[in-house]
Each structure stands twice: as C-alpha cells, then as structure tokens.
N, C-alpha and C positions, 0 to 999 in steps of 0.2 A: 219376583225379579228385582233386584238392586240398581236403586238408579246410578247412574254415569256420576260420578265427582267431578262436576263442571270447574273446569282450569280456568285460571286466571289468566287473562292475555293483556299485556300491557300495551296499548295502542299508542303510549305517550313516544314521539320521536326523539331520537337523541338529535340536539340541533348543533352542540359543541363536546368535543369529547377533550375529558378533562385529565390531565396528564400532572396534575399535581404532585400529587407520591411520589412519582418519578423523578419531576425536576428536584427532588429532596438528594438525589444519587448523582457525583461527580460522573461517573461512570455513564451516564444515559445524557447528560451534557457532551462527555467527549462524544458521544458514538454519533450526537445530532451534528455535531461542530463537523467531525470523519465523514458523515456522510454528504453534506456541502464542499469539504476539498475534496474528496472523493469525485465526486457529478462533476466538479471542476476540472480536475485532472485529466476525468475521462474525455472529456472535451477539448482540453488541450493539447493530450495526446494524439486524438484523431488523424490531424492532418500525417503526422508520421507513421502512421500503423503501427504505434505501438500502443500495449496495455501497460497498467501498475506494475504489472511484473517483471515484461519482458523493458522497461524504462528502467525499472530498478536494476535488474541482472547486468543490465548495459551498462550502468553508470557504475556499479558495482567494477566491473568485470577494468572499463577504462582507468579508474581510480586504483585498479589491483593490477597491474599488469601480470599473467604468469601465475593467477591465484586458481587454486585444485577447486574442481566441482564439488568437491565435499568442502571447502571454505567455506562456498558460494554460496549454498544450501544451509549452513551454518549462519548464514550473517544474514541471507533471507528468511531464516528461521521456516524454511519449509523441509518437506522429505525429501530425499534425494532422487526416491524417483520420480516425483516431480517437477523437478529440476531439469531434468530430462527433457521433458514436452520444450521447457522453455529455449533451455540449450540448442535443442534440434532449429527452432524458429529462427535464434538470430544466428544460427551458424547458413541455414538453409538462404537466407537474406544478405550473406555474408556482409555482414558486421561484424562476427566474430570467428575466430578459428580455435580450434584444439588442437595442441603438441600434446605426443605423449613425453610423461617425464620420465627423462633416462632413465633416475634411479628409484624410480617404481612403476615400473610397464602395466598397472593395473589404474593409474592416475593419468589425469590431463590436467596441461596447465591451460589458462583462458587467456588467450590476446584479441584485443582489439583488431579490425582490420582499419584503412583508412578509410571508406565508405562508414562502418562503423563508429570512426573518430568524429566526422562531420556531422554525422546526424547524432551522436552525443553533443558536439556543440551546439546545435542548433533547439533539440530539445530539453536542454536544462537551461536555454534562452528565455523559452518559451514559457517553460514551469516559474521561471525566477520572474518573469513580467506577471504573471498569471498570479500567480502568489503574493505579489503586492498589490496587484490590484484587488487580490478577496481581501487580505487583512487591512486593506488602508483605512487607516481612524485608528487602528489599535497602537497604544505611543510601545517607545521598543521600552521602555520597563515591565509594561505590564506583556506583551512578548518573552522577553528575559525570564519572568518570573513563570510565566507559563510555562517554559519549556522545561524550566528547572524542576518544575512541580510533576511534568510528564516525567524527566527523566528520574526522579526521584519514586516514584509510582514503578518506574521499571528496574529500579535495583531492588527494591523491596523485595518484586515477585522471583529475583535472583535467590536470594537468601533463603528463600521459604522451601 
C-alpha cells in the first residue's frame, strides 16, 4: 500500500494584501478613484430616487430637448433595450414624456416634464456640491489635466 503525499498547508495568515502590480496600471487607479465617486453618487442620489442611470437619462434627456431613444442609448452608451427599463421609470414618475415623431412613427422624441425640470435642478445641485466636496485639495490644473488625460484615453478607444 502507497503512502498518502502529505500536502503542504500553509498556516501563515495573510495580514495585508499587497496590490502593488496593480497600482503599476492607470486603469486599476481609475476604477479605485470610479468606485469612491461611484459610493458617492449613490448617496447623493438617494434622497431623489434616482440611480447613475436613470440621473444621467434625466440630465441627458433635459439638456436634449426632443432627442430619439436611440440618441439616448447612443450617448449612454447602453443597448437600447435597455434603455427601455430606464425610460419606462422616469416616464412612470413623470419626469418625462415621449412624443412620437411625425416623421418617423417608429421613433419618440424625449421632453422633460416640469416636475422632471425641478428635480433635475435640484439634483445636479446636489452632485455639483457633492463633487466639490470629494475633489477639494485637488488645484484645477491638476483637474484640468486629468480630465484631458480621461478624455484622451477615450478617443484612443474611438480609433481602434
């Protein structure tokens, strides 16, 4: 009979886990940085019931008066039939309405309603106070140059 090949079991605890390699990738910086405004957001958002999405659609939709569901989905960079879920919400909330457009009865354009209008002001109040308060210490150069650097990161993936 063959004895058992006794396994080696490492009892030693990990006490701090080390994320070095990591921090070597701009990429795993942004996603730490996203997920701080991220937690933030979501908490700022609270009071209004709204989520990332259905804030963005909204502020979207106020800023585009009249702009097609497939815009919308285009500039949220989501599916359109996902779009859907979010549409149904702030239309069901009336915040927003759909017209069909005349001249293509298979399109709706997006308007705002006024209930709609005030609680877009009221929550890009919120995000705008919220959002100074996480970045305060950062001077607006180094802002400035950050954003260029984002926005430069996403023409790249444009090209490719």
């Amino acid at each position: 009979m063959k004895k058992a090949a006794s396994k080696s079991v490492d009892t030693t605890a990990v006490t701090h886990v080390s994320d070095a390699t990591l921090r070597n990738f701009m990429g795993y910086h942004m996603k730490r940085a996203f997920n701080v405004v991220q937690a933030d957001l979501v908490q700022t958002l609270k009071p209004f019931d709204l989520r990332m999405l259905t804030y963005t659609a909204l502020v979207l939709i106020v800023d585009n008066p009249g702009m097609r569901q497939s815009q919308l989905a285009d500039a949220m960079d989501i599916e359109r039939p996902n779009l859907v879920v979010i549409i149904d919400e702030l239309e069901r909330r009336e915040l927003i309405i759909r017209d069909r457009v005349p001249t293509d009865r298979r399109a709706y354009a997006l308007k705002v309603t006024l209930a709609g209008r005030q609680l877009y002001d009221k929550a890009v109040a919120a995000v705008t106070a919220h959002e100074a308060l996480l970045l305060d210490g950062i001077d607006e150069a180094t802002r400035v140059a950050v954003i260029a650097a984002m926005k430069q990161i996403e023409k790249s993936q444009r090209k490719g």
